[in-house]
C-alpha positions as CSV (number, residue, x, y, z in Angstrom):
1,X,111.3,109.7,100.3
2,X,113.4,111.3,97.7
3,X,112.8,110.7,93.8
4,X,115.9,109.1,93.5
5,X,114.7,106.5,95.8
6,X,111.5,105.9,93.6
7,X,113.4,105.8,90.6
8,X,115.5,103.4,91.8
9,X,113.2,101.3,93.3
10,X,111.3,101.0,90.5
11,X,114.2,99.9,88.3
12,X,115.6,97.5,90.5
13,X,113.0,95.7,92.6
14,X,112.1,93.3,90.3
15,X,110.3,91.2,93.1
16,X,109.4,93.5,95.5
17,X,107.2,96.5,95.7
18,X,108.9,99.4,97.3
19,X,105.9,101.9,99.2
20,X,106.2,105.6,99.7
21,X,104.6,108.6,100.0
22,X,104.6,111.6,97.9
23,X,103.3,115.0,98.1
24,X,101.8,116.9,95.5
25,X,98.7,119.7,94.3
26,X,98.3,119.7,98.5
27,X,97.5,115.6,98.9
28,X,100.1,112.8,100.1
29,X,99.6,110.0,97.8
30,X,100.4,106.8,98.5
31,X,102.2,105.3,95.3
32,X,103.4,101.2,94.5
33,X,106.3,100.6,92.6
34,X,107.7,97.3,91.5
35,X,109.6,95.6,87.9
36,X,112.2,96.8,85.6
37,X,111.6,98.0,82.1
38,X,112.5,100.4,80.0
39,X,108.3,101.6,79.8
40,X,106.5,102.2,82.9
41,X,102.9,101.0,83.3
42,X,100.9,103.4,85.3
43,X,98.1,101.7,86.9
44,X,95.0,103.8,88.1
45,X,92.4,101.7,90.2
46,X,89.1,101.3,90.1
47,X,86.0,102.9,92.5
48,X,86.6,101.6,96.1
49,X,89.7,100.4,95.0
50,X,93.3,100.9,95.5
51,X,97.4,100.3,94.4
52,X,96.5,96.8,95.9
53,X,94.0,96.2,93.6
54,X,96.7,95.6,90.5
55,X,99.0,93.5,92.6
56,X,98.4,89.6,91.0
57,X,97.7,91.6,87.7
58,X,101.8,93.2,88.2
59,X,102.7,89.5,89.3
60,X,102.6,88.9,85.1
61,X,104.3,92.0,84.2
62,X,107.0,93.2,86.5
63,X,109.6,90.8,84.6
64,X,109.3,92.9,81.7
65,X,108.0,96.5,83.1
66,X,108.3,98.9,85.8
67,X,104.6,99.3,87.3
68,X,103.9,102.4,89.0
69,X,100.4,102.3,90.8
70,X,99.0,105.5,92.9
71,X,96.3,105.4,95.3
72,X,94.3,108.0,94.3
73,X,93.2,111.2,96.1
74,X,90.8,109.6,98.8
75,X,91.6,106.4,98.5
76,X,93.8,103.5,99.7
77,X,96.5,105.7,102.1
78,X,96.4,108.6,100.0
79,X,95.1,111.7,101.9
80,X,91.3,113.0,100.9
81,X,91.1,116.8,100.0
82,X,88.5,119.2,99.5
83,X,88.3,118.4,95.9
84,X,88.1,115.2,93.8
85,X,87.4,116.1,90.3
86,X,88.5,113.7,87.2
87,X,90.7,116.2,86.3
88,X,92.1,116.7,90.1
89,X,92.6,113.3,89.9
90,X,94.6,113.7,86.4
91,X,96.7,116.1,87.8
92,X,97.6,114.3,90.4
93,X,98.9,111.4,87.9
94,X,100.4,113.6,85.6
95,X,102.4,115.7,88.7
96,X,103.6,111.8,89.8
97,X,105.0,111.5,85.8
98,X,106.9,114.7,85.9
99,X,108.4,114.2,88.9
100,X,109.5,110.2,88.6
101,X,110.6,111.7,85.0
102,X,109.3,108.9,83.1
103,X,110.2,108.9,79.4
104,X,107.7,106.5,78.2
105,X,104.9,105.5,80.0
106,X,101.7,103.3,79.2
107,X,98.6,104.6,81.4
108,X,96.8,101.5,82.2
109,X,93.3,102.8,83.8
110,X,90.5,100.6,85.2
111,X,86.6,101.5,85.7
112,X,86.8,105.0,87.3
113,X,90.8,105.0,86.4
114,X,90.0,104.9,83.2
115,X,87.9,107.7,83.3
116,X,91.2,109.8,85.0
117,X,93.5,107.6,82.2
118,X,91.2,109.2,79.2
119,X,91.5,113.0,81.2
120,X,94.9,112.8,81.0
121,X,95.7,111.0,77.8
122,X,93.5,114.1,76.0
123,X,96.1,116.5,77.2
124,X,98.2,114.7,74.8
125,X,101.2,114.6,77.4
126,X,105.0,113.8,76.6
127,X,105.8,110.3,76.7
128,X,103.0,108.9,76.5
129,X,103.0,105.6,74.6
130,X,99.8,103.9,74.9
131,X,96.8,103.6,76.6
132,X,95.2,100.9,77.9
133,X,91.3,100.6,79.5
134,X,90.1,98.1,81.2
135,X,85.9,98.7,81.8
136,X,86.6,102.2,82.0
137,X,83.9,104.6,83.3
138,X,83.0,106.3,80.1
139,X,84.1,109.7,78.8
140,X,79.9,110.6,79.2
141,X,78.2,110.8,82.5
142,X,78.2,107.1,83.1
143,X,74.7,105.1,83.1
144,X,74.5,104.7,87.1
145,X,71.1,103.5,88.1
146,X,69.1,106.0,90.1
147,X,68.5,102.9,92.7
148,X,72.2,101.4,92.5
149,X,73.5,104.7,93.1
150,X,71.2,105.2,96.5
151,X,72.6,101.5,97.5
152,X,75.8,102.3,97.0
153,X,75.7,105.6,98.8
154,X,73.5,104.0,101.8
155,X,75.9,100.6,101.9
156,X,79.1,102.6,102.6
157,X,81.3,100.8,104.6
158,X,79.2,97.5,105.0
159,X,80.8,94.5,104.5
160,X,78.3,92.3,103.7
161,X,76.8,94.9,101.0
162,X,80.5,95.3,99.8
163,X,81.0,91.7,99.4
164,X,77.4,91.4,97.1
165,X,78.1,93.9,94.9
166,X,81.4,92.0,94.3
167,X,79.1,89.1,93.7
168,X,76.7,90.5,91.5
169,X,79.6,92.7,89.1
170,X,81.7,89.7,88.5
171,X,81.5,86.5,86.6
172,X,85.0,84.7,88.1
173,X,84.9,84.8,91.9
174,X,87.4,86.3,94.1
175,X,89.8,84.0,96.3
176,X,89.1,85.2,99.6
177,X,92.6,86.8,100.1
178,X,91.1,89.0,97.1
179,X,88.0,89.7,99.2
180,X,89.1,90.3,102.2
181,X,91.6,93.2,100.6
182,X,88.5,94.3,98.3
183,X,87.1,95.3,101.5
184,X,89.6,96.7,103.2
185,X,90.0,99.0,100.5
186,X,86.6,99.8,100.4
187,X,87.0,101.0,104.1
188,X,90.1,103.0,103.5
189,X,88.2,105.0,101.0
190,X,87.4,108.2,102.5
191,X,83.8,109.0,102.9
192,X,84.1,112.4,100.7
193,X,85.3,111.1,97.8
194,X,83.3,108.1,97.8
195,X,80.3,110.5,97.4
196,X,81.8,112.5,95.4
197,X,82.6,110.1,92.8
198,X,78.8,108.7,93.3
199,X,76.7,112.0,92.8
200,X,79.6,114.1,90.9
201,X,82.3,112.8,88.9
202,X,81.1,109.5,87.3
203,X,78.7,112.2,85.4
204,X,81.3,114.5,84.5
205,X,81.4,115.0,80.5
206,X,85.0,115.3,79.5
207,X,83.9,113.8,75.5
208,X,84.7,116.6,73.7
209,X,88.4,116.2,74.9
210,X,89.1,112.5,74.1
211,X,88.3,113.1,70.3
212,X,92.4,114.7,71.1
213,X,94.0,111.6,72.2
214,X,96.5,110.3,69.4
215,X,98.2,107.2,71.0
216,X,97.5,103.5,70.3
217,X,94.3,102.3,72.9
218,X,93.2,99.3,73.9
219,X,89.3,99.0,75.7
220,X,89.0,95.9,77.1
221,X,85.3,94.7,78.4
222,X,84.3,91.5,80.5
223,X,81.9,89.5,78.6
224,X,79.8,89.4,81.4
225,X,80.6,92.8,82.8
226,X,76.6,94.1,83.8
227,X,78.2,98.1,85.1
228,X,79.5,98.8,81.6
229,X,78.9,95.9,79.0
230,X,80.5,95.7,75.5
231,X,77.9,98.1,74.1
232,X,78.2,101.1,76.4
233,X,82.3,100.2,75.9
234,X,81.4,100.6,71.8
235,X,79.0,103.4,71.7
236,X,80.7,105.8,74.3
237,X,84.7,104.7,74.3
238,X,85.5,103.2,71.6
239,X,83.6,104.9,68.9
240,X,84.8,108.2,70.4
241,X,88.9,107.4,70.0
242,X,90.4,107.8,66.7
243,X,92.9,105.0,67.5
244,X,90.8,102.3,70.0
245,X,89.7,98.9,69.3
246,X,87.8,96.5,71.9
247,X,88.8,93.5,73.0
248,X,85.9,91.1,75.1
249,X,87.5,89.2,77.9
250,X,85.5,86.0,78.3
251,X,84.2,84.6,81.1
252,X,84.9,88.2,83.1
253,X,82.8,90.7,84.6
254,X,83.4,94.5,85.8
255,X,86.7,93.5,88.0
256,X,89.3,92.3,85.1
257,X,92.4,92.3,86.7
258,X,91.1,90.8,90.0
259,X,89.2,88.1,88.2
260,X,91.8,87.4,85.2
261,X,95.2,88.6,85.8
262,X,97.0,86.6,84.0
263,X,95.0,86.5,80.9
264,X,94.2,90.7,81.4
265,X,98.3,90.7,81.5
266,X,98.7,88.8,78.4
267,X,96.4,90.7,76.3
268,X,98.1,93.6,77.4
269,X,101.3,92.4,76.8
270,X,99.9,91.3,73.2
271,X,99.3,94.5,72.9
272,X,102.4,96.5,73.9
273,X,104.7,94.5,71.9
């Protein structure tokens, strides 16, 4: 699919999401893009999840912005490499920028896509607006429970063990439309980098960098979240950026733009103006 084709797409699809495939850094990554704006919104999923997992969340801001939303490398129908780094990952999303030439873009990162939002946000890179975290796996080697980590590692692929952790890491619950695709995400997730992202790079240390990031940044935390509550969110994101501020979602766990969409949009958009 030429650029062109994205670019267009992007601008003029308005209610439709066009799908294509792009190469780059030696992975075929499946990318999302839907609205019309003049600032894209680059949406970078959470663990297990994938482009899908932002589409009711887009539903409240493709009027007013182009949404661009990758699998990333190992998940969704992106391919899985050798390697999947935070910063593999980064390049990934900053290689996608360059080549949909994007003048001004918001990166918009959730849980582990936050982690790969704050990675490339500290490279300080050209048109970057904003940035925008929803319960973003910290900058720090994220608190994972010796014993959640071993479930999570053991339950791979399980759908009843994917469908309790959904249960026990939100406070709305999921429709079952949103279900049934939080599994089959889950599935598509290729067994190398759901490990790798388990034993290797939820604990990468990348805080020294984010001190570096100089645009406008919203954190936003679940009241309920129990992975990363409001004070991990404080002590280890927040209190690190020279230009954050939290904002607590109420009545919202760990999955914010599953479980609120529309009120996770509005903040945003809040925020943006």
């Amino acid at each position: 699919m030429s650029k062109k084709a994205i670019t267009n797409g992007c601008i003029s699809l308005t209610n439709k999401t066009l799908r294509v495939k792009y190469e780059t850094n030696g992975v075929s990554l499946h990318v999302e893009a839907r609205g019309t704006g003049e600032t894209t919104l680059v949406l970078l999923h959470y663990f297990g999840g994938s482009s899908q997992s932002w589409s009711a969340f887009t539903d409240h801001l493709s009027d007013r912005y182009r949404c661009v939303a990758p699998d990333l490398r190992g998940f969704g129908d992106s391919s899985a490499p050798q390697v999947f780094t935070v910063d593999a990952m980064a390049d990934d999303v900053a290689a996608l920028i360059r080549y949909l030439g994007l003048a001004r873009y918001v990166l918009i990162g959730h849980s582990m896509g936050g982690k790969v939002a704050l990675a490339l946000a500290a490279r300080n890179p050209v048109g970057l607006a904003s940035l925008v975290l929803l319960a973003p796996s910290p900058p720090t080697p994220e608190p994972i429970p010796e014993e959640s980590r071993r479930r999570l590692i053991a339950s791979y692929g399980q759908r009843e063990a994917i469908l309790e952790n959904a249960r026990q890491i939100t406070s709305q619950p999921l429709d079952e439309p949103a279900l049934e695709q939080l599994v089959r995400d889950h599935r598509r997730t290729s067994p190398e980098a759901w490990l790798a992202w388990l034993e290797k790079g939820s604990y990468e240390d990348i805080a020294a960098r984010v001190a570096q990031i100089n645009v406008p940044t919203l954190v936003m935390v679940g009241e309920g979240d129990p992975v990363l509550p409001r004070a991990v969110q404080q002590r280890e994101v927040v209190d690190r950026l020279p230009n954050a501020r939290l904002i607590v979602v109420p009545e919202t766990g760990h999955l914010l733009p599953l479980e609120s969409p529309a009120r996770v949009a509005e903040l945003i958009r809040d925020f943006l103006l």
